[in-house]
C-alpha positions as CSV (number, residue, x, y, z in Angstrom):
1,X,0.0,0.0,0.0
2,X,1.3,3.6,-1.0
3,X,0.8,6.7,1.5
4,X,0.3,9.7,0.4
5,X,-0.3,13.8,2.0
6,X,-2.3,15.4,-0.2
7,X,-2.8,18.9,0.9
8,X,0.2,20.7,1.9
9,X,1.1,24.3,1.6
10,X,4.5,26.1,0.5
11,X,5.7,29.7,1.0
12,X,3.8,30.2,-2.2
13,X,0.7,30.9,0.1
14,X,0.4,33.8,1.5
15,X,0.2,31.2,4.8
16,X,2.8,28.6,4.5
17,X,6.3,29.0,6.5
18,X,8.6,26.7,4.7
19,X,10.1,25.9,1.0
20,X,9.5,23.5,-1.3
21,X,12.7,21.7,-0.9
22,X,11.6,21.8,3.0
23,X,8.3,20.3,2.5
24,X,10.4,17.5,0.1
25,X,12.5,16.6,2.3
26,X,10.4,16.3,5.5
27,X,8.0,14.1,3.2
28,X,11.0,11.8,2.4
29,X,12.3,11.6,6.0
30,X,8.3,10.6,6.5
31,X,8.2,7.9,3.7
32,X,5.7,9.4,1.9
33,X,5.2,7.8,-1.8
34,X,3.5,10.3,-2.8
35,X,2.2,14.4,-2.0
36,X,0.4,17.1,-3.1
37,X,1.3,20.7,-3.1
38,X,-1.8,22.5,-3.2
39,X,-0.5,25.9,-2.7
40,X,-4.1,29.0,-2.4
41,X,-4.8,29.6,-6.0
42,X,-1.2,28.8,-7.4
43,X,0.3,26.4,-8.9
44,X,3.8,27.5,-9.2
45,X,4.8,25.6,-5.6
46,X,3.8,22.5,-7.3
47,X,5.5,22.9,-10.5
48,X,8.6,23.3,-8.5
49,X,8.4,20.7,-6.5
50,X,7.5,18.3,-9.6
51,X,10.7,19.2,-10.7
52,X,12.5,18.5,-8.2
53,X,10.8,15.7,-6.5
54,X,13.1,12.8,-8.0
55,X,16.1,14.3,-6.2
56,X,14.1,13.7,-3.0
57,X,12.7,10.2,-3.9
58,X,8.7,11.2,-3.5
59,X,6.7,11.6,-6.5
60,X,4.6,15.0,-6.5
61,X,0.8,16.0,-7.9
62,X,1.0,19.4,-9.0
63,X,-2.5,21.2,-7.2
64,X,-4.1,24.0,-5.9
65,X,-6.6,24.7,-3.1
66,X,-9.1,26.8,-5.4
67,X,-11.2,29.4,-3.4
68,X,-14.3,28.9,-5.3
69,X,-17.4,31.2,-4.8
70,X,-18.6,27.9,-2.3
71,X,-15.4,27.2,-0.9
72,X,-11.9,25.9,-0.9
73,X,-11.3,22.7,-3.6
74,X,-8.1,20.8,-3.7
75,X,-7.8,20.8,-7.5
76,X,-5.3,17.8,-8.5
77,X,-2.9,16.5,-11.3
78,X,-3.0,20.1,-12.8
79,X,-0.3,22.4,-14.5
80,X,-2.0,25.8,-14.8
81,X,-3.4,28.2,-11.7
82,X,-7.3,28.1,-12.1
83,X,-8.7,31.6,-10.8
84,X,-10.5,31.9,-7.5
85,X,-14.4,33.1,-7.2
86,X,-15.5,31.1,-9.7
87,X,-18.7,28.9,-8.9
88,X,-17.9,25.3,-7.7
89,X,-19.2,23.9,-11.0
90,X,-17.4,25.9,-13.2
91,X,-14.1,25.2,-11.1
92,X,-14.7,21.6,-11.7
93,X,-15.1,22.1,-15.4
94,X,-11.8,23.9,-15.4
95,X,-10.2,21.2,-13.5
96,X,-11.5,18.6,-16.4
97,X,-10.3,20.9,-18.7
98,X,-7.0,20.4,-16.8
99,X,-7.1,16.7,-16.8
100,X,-7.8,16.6,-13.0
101,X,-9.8,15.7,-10.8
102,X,-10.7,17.6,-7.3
103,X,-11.3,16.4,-3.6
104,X,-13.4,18.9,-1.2
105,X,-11.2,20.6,1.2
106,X,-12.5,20.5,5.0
107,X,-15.9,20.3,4.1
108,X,-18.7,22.1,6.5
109,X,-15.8,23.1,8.7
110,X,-16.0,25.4,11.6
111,X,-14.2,28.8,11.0
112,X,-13.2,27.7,7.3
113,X,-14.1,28.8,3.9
114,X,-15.2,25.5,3.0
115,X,-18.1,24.0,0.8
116,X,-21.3,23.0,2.4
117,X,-22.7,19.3,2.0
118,X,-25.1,21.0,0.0
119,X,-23.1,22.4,-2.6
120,X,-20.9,19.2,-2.6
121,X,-24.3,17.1,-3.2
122,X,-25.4,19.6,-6.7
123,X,-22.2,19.2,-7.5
124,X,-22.0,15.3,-7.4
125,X,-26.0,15.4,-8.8
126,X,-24.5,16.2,-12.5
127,X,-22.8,13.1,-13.9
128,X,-20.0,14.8,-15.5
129,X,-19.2,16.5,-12.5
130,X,-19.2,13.8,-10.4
131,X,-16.7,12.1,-12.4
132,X,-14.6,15.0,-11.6
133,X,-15.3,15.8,-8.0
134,X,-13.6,12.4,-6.8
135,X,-13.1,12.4,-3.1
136,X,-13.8,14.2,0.2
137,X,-11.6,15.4,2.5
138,X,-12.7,13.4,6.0
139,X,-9.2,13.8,8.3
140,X,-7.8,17.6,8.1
141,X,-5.3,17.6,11.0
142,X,-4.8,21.2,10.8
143,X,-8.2,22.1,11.6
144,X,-8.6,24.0,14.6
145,X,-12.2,22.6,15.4
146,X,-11.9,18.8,15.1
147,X,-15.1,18.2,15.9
148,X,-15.7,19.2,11.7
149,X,-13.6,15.6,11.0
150,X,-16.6,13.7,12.5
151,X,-19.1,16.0,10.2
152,X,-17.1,15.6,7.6
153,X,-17.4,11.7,8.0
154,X,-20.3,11.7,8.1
155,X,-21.2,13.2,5.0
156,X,-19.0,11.1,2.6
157,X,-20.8,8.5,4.2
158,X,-23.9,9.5,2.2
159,X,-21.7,10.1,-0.6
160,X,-20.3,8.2,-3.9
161,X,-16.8,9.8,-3.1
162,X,-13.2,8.1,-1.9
163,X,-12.3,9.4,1.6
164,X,-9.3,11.0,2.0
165,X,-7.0,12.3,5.0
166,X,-4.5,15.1,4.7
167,X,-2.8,17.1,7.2
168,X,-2.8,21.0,5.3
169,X,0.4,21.5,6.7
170,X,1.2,24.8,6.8
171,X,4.6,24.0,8.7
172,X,6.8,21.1,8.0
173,X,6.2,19.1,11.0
174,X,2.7,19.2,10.1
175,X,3.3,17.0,7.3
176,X,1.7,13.2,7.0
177,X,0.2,13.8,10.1
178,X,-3.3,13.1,8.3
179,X,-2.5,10.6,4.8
180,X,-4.4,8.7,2.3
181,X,-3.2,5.1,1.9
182,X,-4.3,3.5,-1.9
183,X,-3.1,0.3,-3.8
184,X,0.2,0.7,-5.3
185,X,2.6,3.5,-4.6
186,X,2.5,6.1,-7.5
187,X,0.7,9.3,-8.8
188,X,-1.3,7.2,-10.9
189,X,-2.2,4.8,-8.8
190,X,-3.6,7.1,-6.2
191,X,-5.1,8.5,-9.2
192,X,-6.7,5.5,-10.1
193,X,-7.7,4.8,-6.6
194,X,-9.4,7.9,-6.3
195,X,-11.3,7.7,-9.3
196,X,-12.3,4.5,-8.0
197,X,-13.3,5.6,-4.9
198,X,-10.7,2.7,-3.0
199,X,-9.1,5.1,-0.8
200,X,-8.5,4.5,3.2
201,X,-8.0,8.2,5.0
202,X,-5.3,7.5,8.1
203,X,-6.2,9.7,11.2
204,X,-3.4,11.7,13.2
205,X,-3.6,12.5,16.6
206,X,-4.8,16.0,15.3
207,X,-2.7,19.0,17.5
208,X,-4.0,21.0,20.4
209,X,-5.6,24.2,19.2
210,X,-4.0,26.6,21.2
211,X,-0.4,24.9,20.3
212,X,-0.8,24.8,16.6
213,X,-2.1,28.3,16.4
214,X,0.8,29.3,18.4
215,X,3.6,28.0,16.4
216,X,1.9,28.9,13.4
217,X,1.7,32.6,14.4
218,X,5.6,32.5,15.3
219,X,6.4,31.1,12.4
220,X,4.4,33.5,10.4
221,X,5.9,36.2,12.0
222,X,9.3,35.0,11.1
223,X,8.1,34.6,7.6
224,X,7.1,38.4,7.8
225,X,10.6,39.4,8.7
226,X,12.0,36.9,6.1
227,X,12.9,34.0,7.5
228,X,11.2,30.3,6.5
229,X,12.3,26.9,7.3
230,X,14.3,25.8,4.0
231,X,16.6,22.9,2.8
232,X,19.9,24.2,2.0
233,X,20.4,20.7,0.1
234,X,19.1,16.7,-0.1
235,X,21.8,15.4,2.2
236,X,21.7,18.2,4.9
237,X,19.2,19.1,7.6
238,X,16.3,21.5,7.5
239,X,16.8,24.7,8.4
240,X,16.1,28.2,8.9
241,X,16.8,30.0,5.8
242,X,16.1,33.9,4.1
243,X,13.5,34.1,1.9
């Protein structure tokens, strides 16, 4: 069985603390077969890390969490930046149009911009769509109300979808702490896994509230005055770097 993190953010959101040589190397260190950079509308962190994923040993799916006029979509296997505050339905034709497929980010969470079970249901109702809209996010360990896991579970158990578990790491120890295992151990093969809706979503302890929010606010801070967690090179250790 392959494991995979498939929402994790660079410094190429406005959010995200560390490189994308960081996040490869903390996903190798992990074991991770395979991740997704899926960067707020941009696509540029995944292209990079693409590129420089075999160096590292862990294949990557270029992405994008899409802020659609319903909420956030983790847009997959794409090459191009699809542009936010479009409707859900006409992000998932762009995605198509892409050759992707899309997973809902966090659905109905607390404090999130996320899509509604509502919106995710219309969405699936429309056979095209549906073939495009693949999976829903149930494990999010970087949520800061939990309690929107177990909602979340509860709706793509009503649903034709393949659950999936990510940890939107937004720093690098973040990273695996909520994965997708699938059959095989590529891209494709998650791919394919998705599509068939054979996808088990692993469950991190998910991190104290007050802790996460804490680190992430030093970190940010840092990131304001330039500094991000970077890796100077494959063989050496992480560390802090200027942006």
């Amino acid at each position: 069985m392959g494991l995979a993190d498939l929402h994790i953010h660079t410094i190429y959101s406005w959010d995200g603390t560390c490189d994308v040589k960081a996040v490869l190397k903390r996903a190798a260190e992990l074991g991770l077969d395979v991740i997704a950079i899926t960067d707020h509308n941009e696509i540029r962190g995944g292209l990079e890390a693409q590129d420089l994923a075999p160096v590292y040993g862990v294949e990557v799916i270029p992405g994008s969490e899409v802020s659609t006029a319903e909420g956030h979509l983790l847009a997959l296997f794409i090459q191009h930046t699809i542009p936010k505050g479009l409707s859900l339905e006409e992000t998932l034709w762009r995605v198509a149009e892409l050759g992707g497929c899309a997973v809902a980010a966090h659905p109905a969470a607390r404090g999130m911009n996320s899509l509604t079970p509502e919106a995710i249901r219309r969405a699936l109702a429309h056979p095209d769509l549906a073939r495009i809209l693949v999976g829903v996010e149930v494990f999010n360990a970087g949520l800061l109300h939990t309690r929107s896991n177990s909602t979340a579970r509860a709706l793509a158990d009503t649903l034709p979808v393949a659950r999936v578990g990510s940890s939107d790491a937004h720093m690098f120890w973040m990273i695996g702490a909520g994965a997708t295992l699938f059959s095989g151990r590529s891209a494709q093969d998650l791919r394919q896994a998705l599509e068939a809706r054979q996808t088990q979503p692993v469950s991190g302890q998910p991190f104290p509230r007050l802790n996460l929010l804490t680190a992430w606010l030093m970190r940010y801070a840092l990131r304001t005055a330039g500094w991000i967690v970077g890796n100077p090179a494959p063989d050496r250790p992480l560390a802090w770097v200027r942006l």
